[in-house]
C-alpha positions as semicolon CSV with decimal commas, in nm:
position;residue;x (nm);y (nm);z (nm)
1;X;-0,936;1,991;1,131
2;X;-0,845;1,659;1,254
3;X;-1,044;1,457;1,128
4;X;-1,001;1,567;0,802
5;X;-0,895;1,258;0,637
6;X;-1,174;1,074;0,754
7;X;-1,406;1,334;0,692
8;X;-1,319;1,342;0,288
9;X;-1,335;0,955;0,291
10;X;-1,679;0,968;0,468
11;X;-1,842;1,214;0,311
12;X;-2,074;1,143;0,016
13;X;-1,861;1,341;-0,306
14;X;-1,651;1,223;-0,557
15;X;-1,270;1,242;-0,434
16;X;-0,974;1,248;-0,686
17;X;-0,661;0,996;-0,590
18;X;-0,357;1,059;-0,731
19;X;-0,145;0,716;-0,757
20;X;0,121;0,607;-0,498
21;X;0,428;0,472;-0,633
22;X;0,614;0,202;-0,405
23;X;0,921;0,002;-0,479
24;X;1,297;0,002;-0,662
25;X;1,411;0,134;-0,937
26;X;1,134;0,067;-1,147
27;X;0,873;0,249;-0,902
28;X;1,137;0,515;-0,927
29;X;1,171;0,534;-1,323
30;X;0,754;0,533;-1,344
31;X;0,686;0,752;-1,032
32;X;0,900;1,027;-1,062
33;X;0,749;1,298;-0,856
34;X;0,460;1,100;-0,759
35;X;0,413;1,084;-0,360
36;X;0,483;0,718;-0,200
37;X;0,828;0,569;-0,129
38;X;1,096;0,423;-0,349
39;X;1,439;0,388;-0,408
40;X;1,672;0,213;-0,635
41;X;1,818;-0,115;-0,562
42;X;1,586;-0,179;-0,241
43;X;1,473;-0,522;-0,170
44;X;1,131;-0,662;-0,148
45;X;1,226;-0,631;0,281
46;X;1,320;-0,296;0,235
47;X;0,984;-0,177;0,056
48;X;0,801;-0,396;0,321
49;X;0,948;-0,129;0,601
50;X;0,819;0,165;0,367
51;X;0,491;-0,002;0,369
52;X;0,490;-0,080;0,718
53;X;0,661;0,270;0,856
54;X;0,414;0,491;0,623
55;X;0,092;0,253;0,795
56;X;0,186;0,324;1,105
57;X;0,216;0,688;1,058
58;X;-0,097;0,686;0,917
59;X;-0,397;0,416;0,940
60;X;-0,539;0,538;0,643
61;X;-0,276;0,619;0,431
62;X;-0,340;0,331;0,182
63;X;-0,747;0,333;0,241
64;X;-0,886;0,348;-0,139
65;X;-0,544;0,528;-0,281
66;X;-0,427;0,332;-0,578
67;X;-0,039;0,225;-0,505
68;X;0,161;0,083;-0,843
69;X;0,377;-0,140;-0,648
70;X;0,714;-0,263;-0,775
71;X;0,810;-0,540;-0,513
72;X;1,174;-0,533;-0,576
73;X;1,191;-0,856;-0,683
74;X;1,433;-0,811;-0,922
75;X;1,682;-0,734;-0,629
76;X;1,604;-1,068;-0,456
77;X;1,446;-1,283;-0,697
78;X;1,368;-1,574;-0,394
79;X;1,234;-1,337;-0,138
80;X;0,882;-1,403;-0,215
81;X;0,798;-1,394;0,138
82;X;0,831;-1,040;0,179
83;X;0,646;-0,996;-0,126
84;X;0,351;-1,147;0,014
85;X;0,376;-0,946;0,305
86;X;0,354;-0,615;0,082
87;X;0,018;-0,719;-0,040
88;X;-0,076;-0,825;0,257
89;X;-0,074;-0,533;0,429
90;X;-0,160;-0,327;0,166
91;X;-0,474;-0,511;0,062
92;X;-0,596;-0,540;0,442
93;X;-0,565;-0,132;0,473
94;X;-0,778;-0,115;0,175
95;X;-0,549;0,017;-0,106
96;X;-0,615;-0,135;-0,458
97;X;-0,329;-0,221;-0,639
98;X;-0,126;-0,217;-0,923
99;X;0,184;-0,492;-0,936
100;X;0,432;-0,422;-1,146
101;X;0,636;-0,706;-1,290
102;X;1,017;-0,753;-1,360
103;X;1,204;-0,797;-1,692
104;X;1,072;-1,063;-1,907
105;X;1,414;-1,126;-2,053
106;X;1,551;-1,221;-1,683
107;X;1,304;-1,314;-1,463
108;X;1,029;-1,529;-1,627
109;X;0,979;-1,769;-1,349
110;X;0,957;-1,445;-1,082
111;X;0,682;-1,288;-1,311
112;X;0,484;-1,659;-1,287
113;X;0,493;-1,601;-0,942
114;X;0,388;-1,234;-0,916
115;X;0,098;-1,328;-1,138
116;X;0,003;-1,613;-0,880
117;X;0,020;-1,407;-0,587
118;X;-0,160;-1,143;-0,721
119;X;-0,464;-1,339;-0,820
120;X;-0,462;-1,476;-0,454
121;X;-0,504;-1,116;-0,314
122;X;-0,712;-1,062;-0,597
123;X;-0,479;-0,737;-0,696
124;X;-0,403;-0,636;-1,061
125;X;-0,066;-0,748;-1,221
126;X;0,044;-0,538;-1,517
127;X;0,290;-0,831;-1,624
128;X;0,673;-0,815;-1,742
129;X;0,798;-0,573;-1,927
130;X;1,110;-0,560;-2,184
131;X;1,384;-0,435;-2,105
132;X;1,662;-0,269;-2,273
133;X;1,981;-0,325;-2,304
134;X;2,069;-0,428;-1,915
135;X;1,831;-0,700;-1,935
136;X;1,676;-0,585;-1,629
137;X;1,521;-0,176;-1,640
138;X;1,277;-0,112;-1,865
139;X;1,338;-0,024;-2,279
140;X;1,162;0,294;-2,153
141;X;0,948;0,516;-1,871
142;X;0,646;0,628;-2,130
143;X;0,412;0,408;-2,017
144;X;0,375;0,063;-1,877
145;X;0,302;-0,204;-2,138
146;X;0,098;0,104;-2,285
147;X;-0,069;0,170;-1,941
148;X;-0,031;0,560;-1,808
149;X;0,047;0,466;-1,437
150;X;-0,005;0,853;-1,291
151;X;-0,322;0,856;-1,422
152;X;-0,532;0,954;-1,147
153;X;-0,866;0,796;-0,997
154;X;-1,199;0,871;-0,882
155;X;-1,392;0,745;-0,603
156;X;-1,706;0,818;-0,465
157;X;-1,961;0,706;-0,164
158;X;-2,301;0,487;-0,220
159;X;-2,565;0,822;-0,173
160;X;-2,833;0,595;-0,076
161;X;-2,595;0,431;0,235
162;X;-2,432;0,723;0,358
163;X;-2,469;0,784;0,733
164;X;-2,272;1,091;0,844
165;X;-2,044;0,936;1,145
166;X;-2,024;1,121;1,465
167;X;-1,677;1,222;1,631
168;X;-1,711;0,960;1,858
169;X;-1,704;0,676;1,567
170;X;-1,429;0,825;1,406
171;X;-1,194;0,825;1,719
172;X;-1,323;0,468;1,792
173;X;-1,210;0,366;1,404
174;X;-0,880;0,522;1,449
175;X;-0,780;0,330;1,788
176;X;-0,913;0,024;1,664
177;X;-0,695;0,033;1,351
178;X;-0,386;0,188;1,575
179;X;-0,456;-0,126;1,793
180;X;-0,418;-0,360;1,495
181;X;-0,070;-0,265;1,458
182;X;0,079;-0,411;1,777
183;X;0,121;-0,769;1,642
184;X;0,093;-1,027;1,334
185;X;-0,223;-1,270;1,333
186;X;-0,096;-1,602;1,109
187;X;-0,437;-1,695;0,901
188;X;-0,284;-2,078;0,877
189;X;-0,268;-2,133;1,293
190;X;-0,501;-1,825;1,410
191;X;-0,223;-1,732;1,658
192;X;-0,202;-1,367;1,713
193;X;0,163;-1,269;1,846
194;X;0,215;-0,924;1,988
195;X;0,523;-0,711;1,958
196;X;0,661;-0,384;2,133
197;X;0,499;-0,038;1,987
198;X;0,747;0,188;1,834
199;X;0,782;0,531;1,983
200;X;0,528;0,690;1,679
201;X;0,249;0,411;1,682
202;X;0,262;0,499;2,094
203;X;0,250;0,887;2,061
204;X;-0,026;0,868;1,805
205;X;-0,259;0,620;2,032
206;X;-0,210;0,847;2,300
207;X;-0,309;1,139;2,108
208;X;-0,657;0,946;1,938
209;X;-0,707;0,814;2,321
210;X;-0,687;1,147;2,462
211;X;-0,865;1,296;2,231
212;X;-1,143;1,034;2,301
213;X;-1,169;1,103;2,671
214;X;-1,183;1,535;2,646
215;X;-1,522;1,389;2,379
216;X;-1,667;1,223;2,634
């Protein structure tokens, strides 16, 4: 069924959420066959375009799915900017989060500022870790400063507030989330600037308009 995804997040039952794992090498080492994106030696840029690619595929692809995020800082300790992009987006589609940190042996002053950024987005940071004997991977996959990262959640919908929504609402929260793609608002200057829709985000708001219109 199509709506499907919104259907399971709607309706009023517990829901099991297996963990998304995002990032470098360390998402990689700790995810292993866990769904998300990773790869080793990307950049905190390069996991922004995972982040930003997988969104647009998917509105809801982050909505209430925990993601253990490792920011690749350690690949570009000063691109911080990025890294505040990555929670960005990920906290304004509704994921929670899990930051990861980088080697405590290397990159002291880059965990300081993981740990500040993550209280601003008021996301959880799971601190450095130590690291063997390259002074930058972990000393070893079992768990993360004791923490099971796969471990999965559990979320369920407020009985006494649940309203089943009709097709019409869905399709309307769809477009209205496709249509928040097209562009970057800046929170300091309110300015909201626009940019060309990839081929995907196009075919996909075609699809949810269509399918709006044969509803009516």
């Amino acid at each position: 069924m199509i709506f499907d995804r919104l259907n399971l997040y709607l309706l009023n039952v517990a829901v099991v959420v297996m963990p998304l794992f995002y990032g470098d090498s360390i998402a990689v080492g700790y995810g292993k066959d866990a769904p998300g994106r990773r790869r080793v030696g990307a950049s905190p840029y390069e996991i922004l375009g995972y982040l930003q690619q997988d969104l647009a595929k998917d509105p809801l692809a982050f909505q209430d799915k925990l993601i253990n995020l490792s920011t690749g800082v350690s690949n570009n300790p000063d691109d911080f900017t990025s890294i505040q992009k990555q929670l960005e987006l990920l906290t304004k589609a509704g994921a929670k989060i899990n930051v990861l940190g980088a080697s405590k042996q290397r990159y002291g002053p880059q965990n300081q500022q993981l740990a500040s950024l993550s209280k601003k987005f008021g996301v959880n940071f799971l601190g450095g870790f130590e690291a063997g004997s390259d002074q930058v991977h972990p000393l070893s996959y079992s768990s993360y400063n004791g923490l099971n990262l796969n471990q999965p959640t559990s979320i369920k919908t407020d009985q006494s507030t649940f309203t089943p929504a009709t097709t019409e609402e869905k399709v309307q929260k769809v477009l209205a989330k496709y249509k928040g793609i097209a562009g970057e608002l800046n929170k300091s200057t309110g300015k909201f600037t626009e940019r060309e829709w990839t081929p995907e985000e196009t075919k996909r708001y075609d699809y949810y308009r269509e399918l709006k219109e044969s509803n009516k």
